[in-house]
The first five atom37 places (N, CA, C, CB, O) and aatype in JSON, in Angstrom:
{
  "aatype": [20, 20, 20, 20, 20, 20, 20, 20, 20, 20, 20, 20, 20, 20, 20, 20, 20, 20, 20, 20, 20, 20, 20, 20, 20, 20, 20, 20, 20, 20, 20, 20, 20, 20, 20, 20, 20, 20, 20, 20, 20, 20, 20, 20, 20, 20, 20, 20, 20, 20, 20, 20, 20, 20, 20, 20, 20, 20, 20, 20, 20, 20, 20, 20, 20, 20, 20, 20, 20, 20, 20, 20, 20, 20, 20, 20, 20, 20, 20, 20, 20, 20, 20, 20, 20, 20, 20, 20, 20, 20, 20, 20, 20, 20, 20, 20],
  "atom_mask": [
    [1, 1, 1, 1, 1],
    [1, 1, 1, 1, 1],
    [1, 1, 1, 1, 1],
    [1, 1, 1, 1, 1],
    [1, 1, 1, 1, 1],
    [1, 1, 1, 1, 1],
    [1, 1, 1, 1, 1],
    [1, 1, 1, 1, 1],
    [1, 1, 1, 1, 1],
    [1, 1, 1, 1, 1],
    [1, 1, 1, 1, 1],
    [1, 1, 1, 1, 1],
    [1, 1, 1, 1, 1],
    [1, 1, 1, 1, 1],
    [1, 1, 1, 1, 1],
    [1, 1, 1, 1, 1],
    [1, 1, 1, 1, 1],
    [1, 1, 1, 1, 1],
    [1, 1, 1, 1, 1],
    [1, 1, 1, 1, 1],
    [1, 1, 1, 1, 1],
    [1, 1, 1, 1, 1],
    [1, 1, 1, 1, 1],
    [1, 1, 1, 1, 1],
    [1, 1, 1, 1, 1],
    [1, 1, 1, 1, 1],
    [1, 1, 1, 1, 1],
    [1, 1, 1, 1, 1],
    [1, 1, 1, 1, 1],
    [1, 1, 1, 1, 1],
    [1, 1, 1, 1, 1],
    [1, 1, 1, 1, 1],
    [1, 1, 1, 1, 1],
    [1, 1, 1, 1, 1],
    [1, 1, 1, 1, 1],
    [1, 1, 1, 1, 1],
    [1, 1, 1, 1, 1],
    [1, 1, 1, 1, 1],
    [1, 1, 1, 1, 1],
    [1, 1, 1, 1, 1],
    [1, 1, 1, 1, 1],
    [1, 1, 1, 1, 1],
    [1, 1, 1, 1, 1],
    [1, 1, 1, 1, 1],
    [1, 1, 1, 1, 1],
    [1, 1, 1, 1, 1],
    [1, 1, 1, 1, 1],
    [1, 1, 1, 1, 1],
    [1, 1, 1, 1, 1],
    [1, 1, 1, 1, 1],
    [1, 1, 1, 1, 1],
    [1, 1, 1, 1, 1],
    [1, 1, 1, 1, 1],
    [1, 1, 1, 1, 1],
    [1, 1, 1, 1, 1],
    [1, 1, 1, 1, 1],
    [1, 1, 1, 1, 1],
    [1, 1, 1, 1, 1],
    [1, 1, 1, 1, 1],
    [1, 1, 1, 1, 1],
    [1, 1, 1, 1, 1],
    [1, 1, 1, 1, 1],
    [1, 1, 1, 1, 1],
    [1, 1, 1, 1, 1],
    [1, 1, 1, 1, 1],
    [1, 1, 1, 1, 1],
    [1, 1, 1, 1, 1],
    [1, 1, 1, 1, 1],
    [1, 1, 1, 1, 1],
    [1, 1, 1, 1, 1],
    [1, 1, 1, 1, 1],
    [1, 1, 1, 1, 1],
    [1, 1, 1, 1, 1],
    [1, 1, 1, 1, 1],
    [1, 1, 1, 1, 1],
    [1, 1, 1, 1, 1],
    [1, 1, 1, 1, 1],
    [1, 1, 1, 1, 1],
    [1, 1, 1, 1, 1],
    [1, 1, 1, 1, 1],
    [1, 1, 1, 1, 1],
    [1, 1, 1, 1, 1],
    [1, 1, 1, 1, 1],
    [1, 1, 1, 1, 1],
    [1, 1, 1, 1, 1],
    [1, 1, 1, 1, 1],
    [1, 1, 1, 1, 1],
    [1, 1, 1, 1, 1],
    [1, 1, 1, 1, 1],
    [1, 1, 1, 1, 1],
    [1, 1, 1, 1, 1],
    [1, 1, 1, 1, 1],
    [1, 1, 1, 1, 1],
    [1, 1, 1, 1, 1],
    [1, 1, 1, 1, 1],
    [1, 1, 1, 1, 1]
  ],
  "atom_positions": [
    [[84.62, 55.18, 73.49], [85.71, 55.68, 74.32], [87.04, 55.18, 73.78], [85.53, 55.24, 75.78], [87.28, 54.03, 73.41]],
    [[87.72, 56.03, 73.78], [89.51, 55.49, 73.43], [90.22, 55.54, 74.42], [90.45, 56.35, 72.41], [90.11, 56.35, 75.34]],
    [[91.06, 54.61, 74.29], [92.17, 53.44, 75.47], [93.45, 54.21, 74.61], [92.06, 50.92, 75.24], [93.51, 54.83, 73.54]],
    [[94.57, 53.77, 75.84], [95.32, 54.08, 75.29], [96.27, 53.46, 76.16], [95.27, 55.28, 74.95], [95.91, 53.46, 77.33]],
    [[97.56, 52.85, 75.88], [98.41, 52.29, 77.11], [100.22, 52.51, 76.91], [98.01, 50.46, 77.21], [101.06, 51.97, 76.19]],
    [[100.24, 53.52, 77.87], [101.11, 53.82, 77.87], [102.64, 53.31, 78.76], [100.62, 54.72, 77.92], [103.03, 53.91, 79.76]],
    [[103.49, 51.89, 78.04], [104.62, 51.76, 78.44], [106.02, 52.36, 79.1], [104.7, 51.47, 77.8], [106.24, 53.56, 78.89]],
    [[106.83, 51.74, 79.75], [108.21, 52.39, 79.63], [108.47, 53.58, 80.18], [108.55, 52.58, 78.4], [109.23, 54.29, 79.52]],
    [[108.06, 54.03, 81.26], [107.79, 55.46, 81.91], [108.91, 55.14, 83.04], [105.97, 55.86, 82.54], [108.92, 54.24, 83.89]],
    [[109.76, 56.06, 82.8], [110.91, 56.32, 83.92], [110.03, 56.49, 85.38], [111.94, 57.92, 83.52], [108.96, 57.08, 85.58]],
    [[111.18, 55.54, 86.6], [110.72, 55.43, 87.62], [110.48, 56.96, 88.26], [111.54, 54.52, 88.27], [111.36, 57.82, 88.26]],
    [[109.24, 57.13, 88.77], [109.17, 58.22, 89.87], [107.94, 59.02, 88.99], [110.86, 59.22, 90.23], [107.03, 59.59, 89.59]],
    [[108.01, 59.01, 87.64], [106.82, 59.51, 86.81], [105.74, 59.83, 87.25], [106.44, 58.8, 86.0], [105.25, 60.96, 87.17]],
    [[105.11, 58.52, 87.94], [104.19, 59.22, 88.23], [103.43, 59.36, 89.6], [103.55, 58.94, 87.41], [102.29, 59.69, 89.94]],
    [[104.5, 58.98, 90.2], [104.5, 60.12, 91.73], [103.79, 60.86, 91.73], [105.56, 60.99, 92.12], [102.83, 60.75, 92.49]],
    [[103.9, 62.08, 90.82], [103.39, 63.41, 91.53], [102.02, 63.27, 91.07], [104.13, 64.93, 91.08], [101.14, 63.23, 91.93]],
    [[101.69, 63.18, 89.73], [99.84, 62.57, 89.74], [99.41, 61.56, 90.8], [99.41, 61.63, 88.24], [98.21, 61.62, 91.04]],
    [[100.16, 60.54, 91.57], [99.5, 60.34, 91.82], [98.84, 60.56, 93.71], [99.74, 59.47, 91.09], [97.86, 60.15, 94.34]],
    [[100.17, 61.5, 94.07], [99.93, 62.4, 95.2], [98.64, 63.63, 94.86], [101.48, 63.16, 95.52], [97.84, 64.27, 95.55]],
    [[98.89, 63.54, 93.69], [97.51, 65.1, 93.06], [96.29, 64.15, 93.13], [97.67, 66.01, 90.79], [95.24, 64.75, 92.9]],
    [[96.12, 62.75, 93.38], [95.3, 62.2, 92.43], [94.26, 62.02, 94.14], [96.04, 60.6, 91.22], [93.06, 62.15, 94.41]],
    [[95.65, 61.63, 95.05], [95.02, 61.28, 96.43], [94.33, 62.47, 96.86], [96.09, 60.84, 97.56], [93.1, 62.56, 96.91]],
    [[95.45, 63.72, 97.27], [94.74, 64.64, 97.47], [93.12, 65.48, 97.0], [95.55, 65.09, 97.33], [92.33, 66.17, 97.65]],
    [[93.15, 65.06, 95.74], [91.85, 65.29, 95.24], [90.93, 64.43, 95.6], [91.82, 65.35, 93.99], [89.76, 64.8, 95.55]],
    [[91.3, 62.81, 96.13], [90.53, 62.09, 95.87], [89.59, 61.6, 95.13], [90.36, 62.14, 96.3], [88.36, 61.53, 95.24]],
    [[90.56, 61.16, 94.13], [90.15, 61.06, 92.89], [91.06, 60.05, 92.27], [90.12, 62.36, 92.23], [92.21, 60.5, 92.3]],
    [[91.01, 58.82, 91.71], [91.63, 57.82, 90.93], [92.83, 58.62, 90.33], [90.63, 57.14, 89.84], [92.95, 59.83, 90.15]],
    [[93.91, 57.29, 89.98], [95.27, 57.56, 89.1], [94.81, 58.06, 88.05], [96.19, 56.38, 88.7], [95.25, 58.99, 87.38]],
    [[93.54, 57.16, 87.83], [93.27, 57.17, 85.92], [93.07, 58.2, 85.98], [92.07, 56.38, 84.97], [93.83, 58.97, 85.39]],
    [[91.79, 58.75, 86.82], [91.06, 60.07, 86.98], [91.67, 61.66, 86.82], [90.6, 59.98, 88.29], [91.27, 62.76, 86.45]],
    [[92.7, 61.11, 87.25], [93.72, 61.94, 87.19], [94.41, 62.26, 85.91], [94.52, 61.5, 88.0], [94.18, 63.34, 85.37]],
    [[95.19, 61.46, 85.43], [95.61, 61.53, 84.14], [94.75, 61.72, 82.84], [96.23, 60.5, 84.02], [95.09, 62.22, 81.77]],
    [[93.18, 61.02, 83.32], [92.69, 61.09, 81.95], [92.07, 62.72, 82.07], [91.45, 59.72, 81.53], [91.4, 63.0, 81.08]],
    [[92.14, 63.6, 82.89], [91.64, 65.02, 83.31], [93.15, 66.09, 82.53], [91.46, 65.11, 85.54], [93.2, 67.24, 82.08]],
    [[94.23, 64.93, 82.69], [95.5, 66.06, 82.55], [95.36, 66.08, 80.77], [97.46, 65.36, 83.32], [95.52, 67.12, 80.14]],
    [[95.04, 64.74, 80.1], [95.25, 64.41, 78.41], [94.32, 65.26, 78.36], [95.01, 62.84, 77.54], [94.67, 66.37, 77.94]],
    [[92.75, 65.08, 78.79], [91.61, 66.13, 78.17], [91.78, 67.48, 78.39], [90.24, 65.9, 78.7], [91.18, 68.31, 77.71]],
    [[92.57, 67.79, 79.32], [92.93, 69.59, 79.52], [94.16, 70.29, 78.42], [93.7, 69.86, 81.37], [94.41, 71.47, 78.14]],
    [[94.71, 69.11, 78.01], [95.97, 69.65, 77.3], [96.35, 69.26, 75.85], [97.11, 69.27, 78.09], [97.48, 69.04, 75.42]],
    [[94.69, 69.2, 74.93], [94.93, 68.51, 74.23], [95.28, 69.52, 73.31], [94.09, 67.59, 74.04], [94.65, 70.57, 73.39]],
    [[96.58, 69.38, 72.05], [97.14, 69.6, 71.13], [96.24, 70.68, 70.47], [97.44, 68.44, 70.5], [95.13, 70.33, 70.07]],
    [[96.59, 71.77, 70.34], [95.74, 73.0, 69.33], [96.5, 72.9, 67.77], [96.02, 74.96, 70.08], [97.71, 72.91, 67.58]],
    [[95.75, 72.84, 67.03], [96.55, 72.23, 65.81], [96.66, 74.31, 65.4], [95.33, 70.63, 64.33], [96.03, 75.32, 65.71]],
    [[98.27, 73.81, 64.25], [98.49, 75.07, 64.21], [98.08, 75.93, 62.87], [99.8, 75.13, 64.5], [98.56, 75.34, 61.9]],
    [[97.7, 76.55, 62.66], [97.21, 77.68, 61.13], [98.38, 78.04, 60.77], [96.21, 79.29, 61.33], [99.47, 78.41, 61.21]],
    [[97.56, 77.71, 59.39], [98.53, 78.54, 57.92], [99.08, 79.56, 58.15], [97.81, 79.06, 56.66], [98.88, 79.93, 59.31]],
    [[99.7, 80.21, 57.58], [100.47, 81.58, 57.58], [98.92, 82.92, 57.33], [101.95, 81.53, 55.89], [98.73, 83.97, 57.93]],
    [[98.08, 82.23, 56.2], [97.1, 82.73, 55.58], [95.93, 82.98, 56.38], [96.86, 82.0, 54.59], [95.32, 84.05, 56.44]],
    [[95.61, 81.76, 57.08], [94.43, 81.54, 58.16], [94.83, 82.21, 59.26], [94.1, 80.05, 58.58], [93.95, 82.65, 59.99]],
    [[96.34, 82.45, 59.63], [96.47, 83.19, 61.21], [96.25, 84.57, 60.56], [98.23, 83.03, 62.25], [95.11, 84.92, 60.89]],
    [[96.82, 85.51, 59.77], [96.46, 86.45, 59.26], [95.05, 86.9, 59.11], [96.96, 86.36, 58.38], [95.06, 88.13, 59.12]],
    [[94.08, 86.53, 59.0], [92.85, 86.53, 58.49], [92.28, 86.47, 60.16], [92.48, 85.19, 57.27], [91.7, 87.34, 60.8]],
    [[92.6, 85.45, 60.44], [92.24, 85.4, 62.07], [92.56, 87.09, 63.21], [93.51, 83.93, 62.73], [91.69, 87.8, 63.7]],
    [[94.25, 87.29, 63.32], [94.39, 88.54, 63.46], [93.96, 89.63, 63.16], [95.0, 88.68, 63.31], [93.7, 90.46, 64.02]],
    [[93.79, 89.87, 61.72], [92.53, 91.02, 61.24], [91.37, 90.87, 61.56], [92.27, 91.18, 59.9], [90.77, 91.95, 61.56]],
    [[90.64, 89.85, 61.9], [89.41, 89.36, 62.44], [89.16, 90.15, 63.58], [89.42, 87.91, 62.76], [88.34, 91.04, 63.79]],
    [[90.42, 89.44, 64.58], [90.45, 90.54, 66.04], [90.91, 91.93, 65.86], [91.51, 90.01, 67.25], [90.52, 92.84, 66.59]],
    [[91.51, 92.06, 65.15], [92.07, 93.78, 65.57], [90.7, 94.92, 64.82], [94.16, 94.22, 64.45], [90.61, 96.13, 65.01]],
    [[89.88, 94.15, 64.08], [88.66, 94.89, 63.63], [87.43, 94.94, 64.39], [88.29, 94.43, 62.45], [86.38, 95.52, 64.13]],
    [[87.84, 94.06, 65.6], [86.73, 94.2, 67.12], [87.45, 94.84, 67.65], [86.22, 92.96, 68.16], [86.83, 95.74, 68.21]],
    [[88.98, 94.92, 67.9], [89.33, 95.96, 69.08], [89.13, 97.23, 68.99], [90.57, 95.97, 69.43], [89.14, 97.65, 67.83]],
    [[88.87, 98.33, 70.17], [88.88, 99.27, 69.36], [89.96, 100.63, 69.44], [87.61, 99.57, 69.43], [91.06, 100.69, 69.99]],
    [[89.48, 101.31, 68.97], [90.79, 102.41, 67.77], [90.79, 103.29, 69.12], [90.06, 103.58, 65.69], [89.83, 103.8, 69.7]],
    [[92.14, 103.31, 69.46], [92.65, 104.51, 70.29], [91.98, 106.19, 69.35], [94.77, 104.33, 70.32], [91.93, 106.31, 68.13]],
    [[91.72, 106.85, 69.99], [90.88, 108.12, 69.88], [92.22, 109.19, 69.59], [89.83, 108.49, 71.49], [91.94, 110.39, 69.63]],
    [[93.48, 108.86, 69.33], [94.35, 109.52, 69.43], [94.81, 110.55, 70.3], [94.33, 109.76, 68.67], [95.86, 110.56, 69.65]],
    [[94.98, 111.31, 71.06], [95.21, 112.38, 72.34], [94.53, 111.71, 73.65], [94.4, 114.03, 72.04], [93.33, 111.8, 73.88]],
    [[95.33, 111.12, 74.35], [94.4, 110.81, 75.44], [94.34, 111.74, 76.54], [94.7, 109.59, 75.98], [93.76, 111.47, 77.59]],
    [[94.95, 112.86, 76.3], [95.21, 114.03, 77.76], [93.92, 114.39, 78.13], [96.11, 115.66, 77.45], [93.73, 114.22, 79.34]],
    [[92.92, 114.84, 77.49], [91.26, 115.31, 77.79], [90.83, 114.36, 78.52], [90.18, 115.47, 76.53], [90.14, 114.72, 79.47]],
    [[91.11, 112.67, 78.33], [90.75, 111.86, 79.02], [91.11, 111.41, 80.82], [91.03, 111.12, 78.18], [90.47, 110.94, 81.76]],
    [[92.7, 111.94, 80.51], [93.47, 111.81, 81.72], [92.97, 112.49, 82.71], [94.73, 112.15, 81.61], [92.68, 111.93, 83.76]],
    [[92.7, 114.41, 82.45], [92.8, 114.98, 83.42], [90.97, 115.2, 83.71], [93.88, 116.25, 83.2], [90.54, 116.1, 84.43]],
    [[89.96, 114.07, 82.91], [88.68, 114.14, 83.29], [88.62, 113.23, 84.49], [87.73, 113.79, 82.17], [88.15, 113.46, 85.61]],
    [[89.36, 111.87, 83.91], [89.58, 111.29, 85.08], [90.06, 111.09, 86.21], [89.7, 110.89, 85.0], [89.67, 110.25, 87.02]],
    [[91.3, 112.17, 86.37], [92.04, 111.84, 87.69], [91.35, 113.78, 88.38], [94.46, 111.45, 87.36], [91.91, 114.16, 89.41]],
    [[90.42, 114.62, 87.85], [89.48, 115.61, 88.23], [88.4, 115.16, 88.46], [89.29, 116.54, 87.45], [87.62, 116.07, 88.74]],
    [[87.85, 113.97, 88.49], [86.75, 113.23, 88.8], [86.48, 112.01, 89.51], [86.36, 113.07, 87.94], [85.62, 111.36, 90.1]],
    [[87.49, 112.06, 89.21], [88.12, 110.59, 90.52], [87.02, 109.55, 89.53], [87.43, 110.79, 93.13], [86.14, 108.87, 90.06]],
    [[87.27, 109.58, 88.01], [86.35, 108.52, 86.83], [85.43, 108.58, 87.07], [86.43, 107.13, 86.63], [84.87, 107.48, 87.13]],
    [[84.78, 109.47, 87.31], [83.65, 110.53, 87.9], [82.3, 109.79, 88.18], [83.3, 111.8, 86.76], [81.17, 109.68, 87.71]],
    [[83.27, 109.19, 89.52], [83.0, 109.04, 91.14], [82.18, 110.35, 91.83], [84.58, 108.91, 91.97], [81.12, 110.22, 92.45]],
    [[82.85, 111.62, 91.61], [82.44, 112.99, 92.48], [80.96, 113.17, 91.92], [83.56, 114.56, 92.14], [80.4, 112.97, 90.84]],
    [[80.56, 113.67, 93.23], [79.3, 114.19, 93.11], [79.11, 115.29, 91.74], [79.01, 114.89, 94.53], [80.03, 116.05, 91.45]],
    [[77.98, 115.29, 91.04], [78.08, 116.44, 89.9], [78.56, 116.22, 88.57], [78.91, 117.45, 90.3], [78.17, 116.86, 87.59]],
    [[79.71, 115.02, 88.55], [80.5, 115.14, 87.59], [80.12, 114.06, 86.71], [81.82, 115.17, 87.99], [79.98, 112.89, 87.07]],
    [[79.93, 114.62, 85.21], [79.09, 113.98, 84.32], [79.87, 113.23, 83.84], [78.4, 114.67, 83.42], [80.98, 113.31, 84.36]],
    [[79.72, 111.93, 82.43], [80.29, 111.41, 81.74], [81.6, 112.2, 81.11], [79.39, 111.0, 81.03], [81.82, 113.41, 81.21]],
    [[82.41, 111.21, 80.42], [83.42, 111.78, 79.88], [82.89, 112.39, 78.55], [84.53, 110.82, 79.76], [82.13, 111.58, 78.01]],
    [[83.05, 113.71, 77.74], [82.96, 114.35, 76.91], [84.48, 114.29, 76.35], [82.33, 115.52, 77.31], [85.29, 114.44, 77.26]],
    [[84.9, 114.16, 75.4], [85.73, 114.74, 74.62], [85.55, 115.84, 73.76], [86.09, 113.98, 74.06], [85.02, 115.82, 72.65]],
    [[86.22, 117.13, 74.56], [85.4, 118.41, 73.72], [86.81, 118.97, 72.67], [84.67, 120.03, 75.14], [86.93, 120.16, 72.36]],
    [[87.84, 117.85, 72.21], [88.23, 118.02, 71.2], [87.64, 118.59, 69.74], [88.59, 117.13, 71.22], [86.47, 118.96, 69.74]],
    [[88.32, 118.65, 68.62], [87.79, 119.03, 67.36], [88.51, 118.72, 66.38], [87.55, 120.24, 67.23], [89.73, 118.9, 66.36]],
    [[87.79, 118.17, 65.39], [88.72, 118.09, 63.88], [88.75, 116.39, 64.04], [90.75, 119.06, 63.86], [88.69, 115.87, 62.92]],
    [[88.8, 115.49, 65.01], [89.32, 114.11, 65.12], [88.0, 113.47, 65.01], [90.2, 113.73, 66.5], [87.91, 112.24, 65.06]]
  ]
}
């Protein structure tokens, strides 16, 4: 386990942890050592590695179908076809 001791803290600091700390019922420490482990430092990527990362995701998202009007008026004629009868969405476009 790592210690750590932290000096020199302007008066009133830590007031409000330790009103959060009562209300929870839950220790000062308990408290603070919950706030360091929730907020610990995300180290930041290369220019190279965030790039690579972004293409990563945008090659799971997926590709707008281009024309969304066939889609619009299936759904708001089907209430996202809710209505009795009314089948899946078809796109009875062509050429795309």
């Amino acid at each position: 386990m790592e210690q750590a001791i932290i000096r020199k803290l302007k008066d009133g600091t830590l007031a409000p942890y330790r009103a959060v700390a009562k209300a929870k019922g839950t220790s000062l420490e308990a408290e603070l050592r919950e706030v360091i482990e929730r907020n610990v430092p995300v180290p930041k990527l290369d220019p190279a590695s965030r790039l690579a990362l972004a293409r990563k995701l945008q090659a799971k998202t997926l590709k707008p179908n281009g024309d969304s009007t066939a889609f619009i008026r299936w759904s708001r004629d089907t209430n996202a076809g809710r209505l009795p009868g009314s089948a899946g969405f078809e796109d009875d476009r062509t050429g795309d």
